[in-house]
N, C-alpha and C positions, 0 to 999 in steps of 0.2 A: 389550439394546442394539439398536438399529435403525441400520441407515445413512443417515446425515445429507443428504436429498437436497437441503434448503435451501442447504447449506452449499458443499455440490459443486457446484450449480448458480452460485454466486458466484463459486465457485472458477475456474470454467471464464473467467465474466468477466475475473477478475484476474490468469488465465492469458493471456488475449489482451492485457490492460492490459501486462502482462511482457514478451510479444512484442513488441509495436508499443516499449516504451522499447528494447529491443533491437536493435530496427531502427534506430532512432533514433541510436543508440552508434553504429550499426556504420555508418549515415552520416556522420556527423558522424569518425569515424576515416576513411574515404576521400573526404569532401571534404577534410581536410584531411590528407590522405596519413600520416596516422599508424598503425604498426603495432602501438604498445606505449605504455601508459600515456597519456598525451594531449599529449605533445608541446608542453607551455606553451598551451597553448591553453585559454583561459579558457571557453569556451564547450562544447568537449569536455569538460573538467571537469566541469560542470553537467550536462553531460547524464549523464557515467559515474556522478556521486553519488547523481542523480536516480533512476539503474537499480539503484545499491546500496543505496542505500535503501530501496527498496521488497522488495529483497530481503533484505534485514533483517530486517522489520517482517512483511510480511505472511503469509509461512508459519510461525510460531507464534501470529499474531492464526487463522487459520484452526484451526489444531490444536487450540487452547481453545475456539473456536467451534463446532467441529466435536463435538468432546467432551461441552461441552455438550449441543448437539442431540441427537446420537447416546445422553446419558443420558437422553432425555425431557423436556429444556428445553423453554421455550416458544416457538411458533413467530414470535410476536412480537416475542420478543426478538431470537431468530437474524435473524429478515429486515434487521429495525430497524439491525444490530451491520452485517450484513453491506453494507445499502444504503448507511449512513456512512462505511463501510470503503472502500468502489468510490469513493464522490465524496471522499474522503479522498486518495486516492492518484491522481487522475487532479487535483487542485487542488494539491498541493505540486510537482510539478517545473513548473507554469505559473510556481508561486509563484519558483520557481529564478533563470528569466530575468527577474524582474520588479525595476524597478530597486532599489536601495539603501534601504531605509527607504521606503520607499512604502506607500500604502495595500494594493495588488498583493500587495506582499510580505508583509507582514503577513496579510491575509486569507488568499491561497492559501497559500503556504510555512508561515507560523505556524497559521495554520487546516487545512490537513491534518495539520501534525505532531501536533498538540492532539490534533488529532478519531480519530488513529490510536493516542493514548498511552490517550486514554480507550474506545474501543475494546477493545483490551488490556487495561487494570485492568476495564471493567464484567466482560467475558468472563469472566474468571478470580475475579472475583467471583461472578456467578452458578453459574462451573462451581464453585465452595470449597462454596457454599451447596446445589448440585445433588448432593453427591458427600458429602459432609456426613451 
Protein backbone atom coordinates (compact mmCIF):
# COMPACT_ATOMS: atom_id res chain seq x y z
CA UNK A 1 0.00 0.00 0.00
CA UNK A 2 1.54 3.49 -0.95
CA UNK A 3 0.38 6.82 0.37
CA UNK A 4 -2.28 8.40 -1.64
CA UNK A 5 -0.48 11.59 -2.71
CA UNK A 6 -3.28 12.36 -5.54
CA UNK A 7 -5.74 12.15 -3.07
CA UNK A 8 -4.07 14.30 -0.21
CA UNK A 9 -3.26 16.75 -2.54
CA UNK A 10 -7.24 17.28 -3.30
CA UNK A 11 -7.75 16.94 0.06
CA UNK A 12 -5.81 19.80 1.05
CA UNK A 13 -7.99 21.77 -1.71
CA UNK A 14 -11.32 20.66 -0.18
CA UNK A 15 -9.67 21.45 3.05
CA UNK A 16 -9.53 25.22 2.09
CA UNK A 17 -13.01 24.81 0.12
CA UNK A 18 -14.03 23.87 4.27
CA UNK A 19 -12.33 26.82 5.59
CA UNK A 20 -13.56 29.57 3.40
CA UNK A 21 -17.49 27.91 3.93
CA UNK A 22 -16.52 28.31 7.52
CA UNK A 23 -15.74 31.57 7.29
CA UNK A 24 -18.62 32.13 5.47
CA UNK A 25 -21.00 30.80 8.63
CA UNK A 26 -19.14 32.56 11.01
CA UNK A 27 -19.96 35.70 8.89
CA UNK A 28 -23.06 35.53 8.13
CA UNK A 29 -23.57 34.61 12.39
CA UNK A 30 -22.07 38.09 13.11
CA UNK A 31 -23.54 40.03 10.47
CA UNK A 32 -26.41 38.90 11.71
CA UNK A 33 -25.68 38.87 15.42
CA UNK A 34 -26.41 35.35 15.90
CA UNK A 35 -24.75 33.12 18.49
CA UNK A 36 -26.51 29.76 18.13
CA UNK A 37 -28.34 28.01 15.50
CA UNK A 38 -29.30 30.78 12.77
CA UNK A 39 -31.62 32.84 14.51
CA UNK A 40 -34.68 32.52 11.73
CA UNK A 41 -32.57 33.85 9.22
CA UNK A 42 -33.15 32.29 6.00
CA UNK A 43 -29.95 33.09 4.63
CA UNK A 44 -27.82 31.83 7.53
CA UNK A 45 -29.49 28.66 7.07
CA UNK A 46 -28.12 28.21 3.73
CA UNK A 47 -25.14 28.97 4.49
CA UNK A 48 -24.95 26.56 7.83
CA UNK A 49 -26.39 23.46 5.43
CA UNK A 50 -24.31 24.52 2.77
CA UNK A 51 -21.01 23.94 5.47
CA UNK A 52 -23.00 20.61 6.68
CA UNK A 53 -23.10 19.30 3.84
CA UNK A 54 -20.04 19.27 2.61
CA UNK A 55 -19.37 17.90 5.75
CA UNK A 56 -21.19 15.13 5.34
CA UNK A 57 -20.28 13.97 2.14
CA UNK A 58 -16.89 14.73 1.62
CA UNK A 59 -14.69 13.00 4.15
CA UNK A 60 -15.99 9.41 3.31
CA UNK A 61 -15.93 10.34 -0.60
CA UNK A 62 -12.08 10.96 0.33
CA UNK A 63 -11.54 7.69 2.50
CA UNK A 64 -12.80 5.36 -0.45
CA UNK A 65 -10.82 7.62 -2.80
CA UNK A 66 -8.08 7.60 -0.92
CA UNK A 67 -8.39 3.64 -0.32
CA UNK A 68 -8.63 3.23 -3.55
CA UNK A 69 -5.49 4.99 -4.64
CA UNK A 70 -3.60 4.04 -1.74
CA UNK A 71 -4.59 0.11 -3.09
CA UNK A 72 -2.90 0.83 -6.42
CA UNK A 73 -5.99 2.34 -8.27
CA UNK A 74 -5.62 4.07 -11.26
CA UNK A 75 -4.39 7.49 -11.34
CA UNK A 76 -6.82 8.42 -13.72
CA UNK A 77 -9.52 7.61 -12.04
CA UNK A 78 -8.38 9.11 -8.63
CA UNK A 79 -7.71 12.62 -10.48
CA UNK A 80 -10.88 12.29 -12.50
CA UNK A 81 -13.06 11.28 -8.90
CA UNK A 82 -11.34 13.91 -7.24
CA UNK A 83 -11.54 16.96 -9.90
CA UNK A 84 -15.43 16.33 -9.99
CA UNK A 85 -15.50 16.23 -6.31
CA UNK A 86 -13.85 19.98 -5.97
CA UNK A 87 -16.32 21.47 -8.72
CA UNK A 88 -18.82 19.38 -7.07
CA UNK A 89 -18.81 20.95 -3.82
CA UNK A 90 -17.78 24.47 -4.78
CA UNK A 91 -21.39 24.42 -7.40
CA UNK A 92 -23.89 23.10 -4.78
CA UNK A 93 -24.04 25.91 -2.03
CA UNK A 94 -23.92 28.60 -5.20
CA UNK A 95 -26.78 26.28 -6.15
CA UNK A 96 -28.16 27.20 -2.33
CA UNK A 97 -28.82 30.81 -3.03
CA UNK A 98 -30.07 30.48 -6.30
CA UNK A 99 -33.57 31.03 -6.69
CA UNK A 100 -36.54 28.62 -6.33
CA UNK A 101 -36.81 26.23 -9.23
CA UNK A 102 -34.39 27.93 -11.51
CA UNK A 103 -32.10 26.85 -13.95
CA UNK A 104 -29.25 28.01 -11.07
CA UNK A 105 -30.67 25.82 -9.00
CA UNK A 106 -31.04 22.97 -10.70
CA UNK A 107 -27.63 22.96 -12.36
CA UNK A 108 -25.49 23.99 -9.37
CA UNK A 109 -27.42 22.58 -6.15
CA UNK A 110 -28.80 19.47 -8.17
CA UNK A 111 -25.64 19.18 -10.12
CA UNK A 112 -23.30 18.96 -7.29
CA UNK A 113 -25.42 16.83 -5.29
CA UNK A 114 -25.70 14.27 -8.37
CA UNK A 115 -21.98 14.68 -9.18
CA UNK A 116 -20.99 14.14 -5.27
CA UNK A 117 -23.54 10.84 -4.95
CA UNK A 118 -21.78 9.56 -8.02
CA UNK A 119 -18.63 10.27 -7.01
CA UNK A 120 -19.25 8.19 -3.88
CA UNK A 121 -21.04 4.96 -5.61
CA UNK A 122 -18.01 5.07 -8.69
CA UNK A 123 -15.28 5.18 -5.66
CA UNK A 124 -16.55 2.44 -3.76
CA UNK A 125 -17.15 0.73 -6.89
CA UNK A 126 -13.75 0.74 -8.04
CA UNK A 127 -12.39 0.27 -4.37
CA UNK A 128 -15.23 -3.41 -4.20
CA UNK A 129 -13.59 -4.13 -7.53
CA UNK A 130 -9.75 -3.03 -6.28
CA UNK A 131 -9.98 -4.98 -2.97
CA UNK A 132 -11.78 -7.88 -4.61
Amino acid sequence: MTFPTITAFYAAILGLIYAGLSGWVIGGRLGGNVLFGDGGQDGLQRRIRSHANFQEYVPFTLILIGLYEAAGGAPGWVRGLLIVLVIARILHPIGMFAPVNSPRQFACRGGGIIATLAVMAVAAILLLFRSA
